[in-house]
C-alpha positions in Angstrom: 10.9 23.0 2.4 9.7 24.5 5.4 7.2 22.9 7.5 5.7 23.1 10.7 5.0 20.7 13.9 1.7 22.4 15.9 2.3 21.1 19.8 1.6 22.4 23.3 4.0 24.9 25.0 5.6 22.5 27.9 6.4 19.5 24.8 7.1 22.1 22.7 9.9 23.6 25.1 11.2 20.3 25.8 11.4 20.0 21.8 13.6 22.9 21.5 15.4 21.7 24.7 16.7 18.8 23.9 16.5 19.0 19.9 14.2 16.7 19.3 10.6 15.7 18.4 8.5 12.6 19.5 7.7 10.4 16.6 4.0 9.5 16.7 3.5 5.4 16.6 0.9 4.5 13.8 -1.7 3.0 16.0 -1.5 5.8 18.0 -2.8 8.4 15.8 -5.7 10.2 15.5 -6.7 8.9 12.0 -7.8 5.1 12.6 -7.8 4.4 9.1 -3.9 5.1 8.8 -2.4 2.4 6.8 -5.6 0.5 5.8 -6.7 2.9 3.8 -8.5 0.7 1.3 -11.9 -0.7 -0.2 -11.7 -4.5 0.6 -14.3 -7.1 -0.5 -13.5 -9.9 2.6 -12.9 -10.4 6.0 -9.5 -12.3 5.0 -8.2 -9.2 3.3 -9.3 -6.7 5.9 -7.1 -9.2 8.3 -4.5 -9.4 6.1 -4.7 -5.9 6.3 -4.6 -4.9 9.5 -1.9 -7.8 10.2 0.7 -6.1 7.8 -0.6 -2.4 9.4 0.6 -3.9 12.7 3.7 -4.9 11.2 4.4 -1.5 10.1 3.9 0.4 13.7 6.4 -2.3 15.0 8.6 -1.0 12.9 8.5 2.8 11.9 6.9 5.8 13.2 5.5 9.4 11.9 5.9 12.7 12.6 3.9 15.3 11.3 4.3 18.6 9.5 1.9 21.3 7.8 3.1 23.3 5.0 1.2 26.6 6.7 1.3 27.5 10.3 -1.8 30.2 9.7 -4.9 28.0 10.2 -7.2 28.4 12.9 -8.0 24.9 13.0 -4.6 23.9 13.2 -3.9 25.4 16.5 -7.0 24.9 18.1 -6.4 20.7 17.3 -2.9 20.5 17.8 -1.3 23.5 19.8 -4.0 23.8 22.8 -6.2 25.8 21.4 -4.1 28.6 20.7 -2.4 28.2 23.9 0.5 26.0 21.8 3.4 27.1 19.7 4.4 26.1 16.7 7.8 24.7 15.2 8.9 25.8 11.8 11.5 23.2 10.5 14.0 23.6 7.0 13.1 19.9 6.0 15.7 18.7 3.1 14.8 16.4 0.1 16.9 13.8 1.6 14.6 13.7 4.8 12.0 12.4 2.3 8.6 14.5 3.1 5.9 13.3 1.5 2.6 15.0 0.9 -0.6 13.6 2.1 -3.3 12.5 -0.9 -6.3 13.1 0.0 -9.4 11.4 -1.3 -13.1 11.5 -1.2 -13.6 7.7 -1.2 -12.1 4.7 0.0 -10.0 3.6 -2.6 -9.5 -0.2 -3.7 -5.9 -1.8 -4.8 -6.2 -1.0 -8.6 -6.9 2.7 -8.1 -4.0 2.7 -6.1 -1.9 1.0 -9.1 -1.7 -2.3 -6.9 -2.5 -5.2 -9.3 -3.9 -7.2 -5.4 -3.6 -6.7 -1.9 -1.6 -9.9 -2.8 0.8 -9.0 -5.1 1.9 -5.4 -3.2 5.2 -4.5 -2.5 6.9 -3.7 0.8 7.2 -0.1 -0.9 3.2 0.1 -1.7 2.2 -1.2 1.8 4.5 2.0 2.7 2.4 4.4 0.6 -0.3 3.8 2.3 0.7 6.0 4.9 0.2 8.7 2.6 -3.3 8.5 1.8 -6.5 10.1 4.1 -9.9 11.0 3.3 -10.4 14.5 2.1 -12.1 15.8 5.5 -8.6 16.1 6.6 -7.5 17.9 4.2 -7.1 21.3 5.8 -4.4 20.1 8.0 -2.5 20.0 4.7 0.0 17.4 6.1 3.1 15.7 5.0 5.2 13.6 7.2 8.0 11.8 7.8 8.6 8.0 8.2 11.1 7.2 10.6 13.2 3.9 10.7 12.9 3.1 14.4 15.8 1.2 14.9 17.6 4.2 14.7 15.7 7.0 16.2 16.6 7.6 19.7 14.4 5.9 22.6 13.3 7.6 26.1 11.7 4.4 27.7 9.0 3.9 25.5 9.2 6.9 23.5 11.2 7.1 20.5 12.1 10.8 19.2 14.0 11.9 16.0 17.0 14.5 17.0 17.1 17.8 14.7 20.0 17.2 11.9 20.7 19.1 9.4 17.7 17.8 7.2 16.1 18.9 10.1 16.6 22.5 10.8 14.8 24.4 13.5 14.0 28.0 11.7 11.1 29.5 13.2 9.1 29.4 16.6 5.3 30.6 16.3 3.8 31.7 20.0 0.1 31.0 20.0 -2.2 33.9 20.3 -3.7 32.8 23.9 -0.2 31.4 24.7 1.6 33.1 28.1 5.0 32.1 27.0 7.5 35.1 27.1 9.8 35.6 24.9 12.1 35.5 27.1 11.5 32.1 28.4 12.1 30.9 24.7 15.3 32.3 24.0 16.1 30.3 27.3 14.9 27.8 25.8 16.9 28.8 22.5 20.4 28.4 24.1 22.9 30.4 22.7 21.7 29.6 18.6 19.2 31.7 19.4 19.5 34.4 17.4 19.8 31.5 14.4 15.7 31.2 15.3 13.1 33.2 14.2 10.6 34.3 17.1 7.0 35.0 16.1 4.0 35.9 18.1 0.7 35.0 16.8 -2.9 36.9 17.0 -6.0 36.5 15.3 -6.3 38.2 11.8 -9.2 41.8 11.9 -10.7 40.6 8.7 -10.3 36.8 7.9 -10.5 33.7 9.8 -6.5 33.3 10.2 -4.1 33.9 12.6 -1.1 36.1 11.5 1.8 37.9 13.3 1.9 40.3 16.1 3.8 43.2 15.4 3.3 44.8 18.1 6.4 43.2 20.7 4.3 44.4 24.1 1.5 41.7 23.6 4.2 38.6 23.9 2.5 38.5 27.5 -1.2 37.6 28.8 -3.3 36.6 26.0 -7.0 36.1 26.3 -10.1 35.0 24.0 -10.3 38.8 22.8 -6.6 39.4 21.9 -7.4 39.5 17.8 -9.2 43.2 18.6 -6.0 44.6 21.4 -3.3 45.6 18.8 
């Protein structure tokens, strides 16, 4: 499955770098109703709650993908507002991706399939982390879960290393991005050629961003670049 990690240019070089990403800690995302995700009637279950959700970021982290690297909103979020790149990654079954579900309302343990908060497994707790209200659902997410006892640590960073249920495959420029491409197939090493190098711009006639064929505008970028090619 191909997937794709939206990030600024100097992360996103140090990424390619030193094959890696960052995994993102669960209390530190941008969603605060990651893994408590549910319609509770009391104040001892929303602790409960929240007790087990800090159990969790003690314990695993998240790193996330889209499933489309062509949405406006997407770069302007996550890669700098255009300014970014973006990673496209090969992403086996064995790496486990799991879609996002997205949902209007809040849901409660039952429409979950959870008999009680009570009675959930270590597994359900786990699928919480898949569920987000609907008014994220243009990011169009799935993510890993990674064990992080044995992701590698930088201080107090922890980062997953590219394997081979991890592939790097493609590297998206942003449209308002000054990277050259010649600074990336530094950053490439000598697999780069095993890489695909796009350039984005801003679609004429829709509100997407698409590729550049034109290989003279990998340079200066500005606001107006969707009308120069």
């Amino acid at each position: 499955m191909r997937l794709y990690h939206f990030t600024n240019t100097q992360y996103g070089l140090q990424n390619i770098e030193k094959k890696r990403l960052k995994i993102a800690r669960i209390l530190d995302l941008n969603d605060p109703f990651e893994f408590i995700a549910m319609k509770l009637e009391t104040r001892v279950q929303r602790q409960h709650l929240r007790r087990r959700r800090d159990e969790i970021h003690a314990r695993v982290g998240i790193i996330c993908f889209s499933d489309r690297w062509n949405d406006p909103l997407m770069w302007s979020h996550y890669a700098d507002r255009h300014r970014g790149i973006c990673l496209g990654f090969d992403v086996s079954d064995a790496a486990n991706p799991r879609r996002i579900r997205y949902r209007t309302d809040l849901p409660d343990p039952t429409t979950l399939g959870y008999a009680s908060l009570e009675e959930m497994t270590e597994q359900q707790w786990s699928e919480m982390g898949f569920v987000k209200s609907r008014d994220w659902a243009y990011e169009r997410e799935h993510r890993l879960v990674i064990d992080l006892k044995k992701a590698d640590q930088d201080g107090t960073l922890h980062f997953q290393p590219f394997t081979a249920d991890l592939q790097l495959a493609e590297v998206i420029v942003g449209a308002r991005c000054q990277l050259h491409d010649d600074q990336l197939i530094g950053s490439l090493g000598e697999n780069w050629q095993d890489v695909r190098r796009i350039k984005a711009r801003l679609a004429f006639k829709s509100f997407t961003v698409v590729e550049q064929r034109d290989p003279s505008m990998w340079e200066a970028t500005d606001q107006s670049q969707g009308d120069a090619a």
